[in-house]
N, C-alpha and C positions, 0 to 999 in steps of 0.2 A: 706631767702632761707633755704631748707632744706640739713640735712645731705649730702644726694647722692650728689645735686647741689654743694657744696662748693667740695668735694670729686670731681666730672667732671672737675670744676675750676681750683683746684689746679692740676693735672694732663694737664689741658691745656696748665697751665701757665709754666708749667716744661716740656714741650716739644717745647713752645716758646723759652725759656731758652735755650734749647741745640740747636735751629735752629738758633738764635740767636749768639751761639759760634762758631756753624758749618760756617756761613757767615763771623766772624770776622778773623776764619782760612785761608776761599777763600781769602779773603782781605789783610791778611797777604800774603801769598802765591804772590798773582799779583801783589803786592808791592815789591816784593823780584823780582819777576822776570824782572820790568818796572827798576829799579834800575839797576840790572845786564846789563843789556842792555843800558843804555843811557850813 
């Protein structure tokens, strides 16, 4: 692969990354609030 391509990649992969933290947040979140409640 060329330059750009590994550049497109890693830029993917690092907004995988954060969509990936943004969901472990949801998940924290619905776990606090399923707790709270039961």
């Amino acid at each position: 692969p060329d330059v750009r391509e590994v550049i497109k990649l890693k830029a993917i992969y690092e907004l995988l990354e954060t969509i990936t933290d943004k969901c472990e947040d949801v998940a924290n979140v619905i776990e606090g609030i399923i707790l709270e409640n039961s």
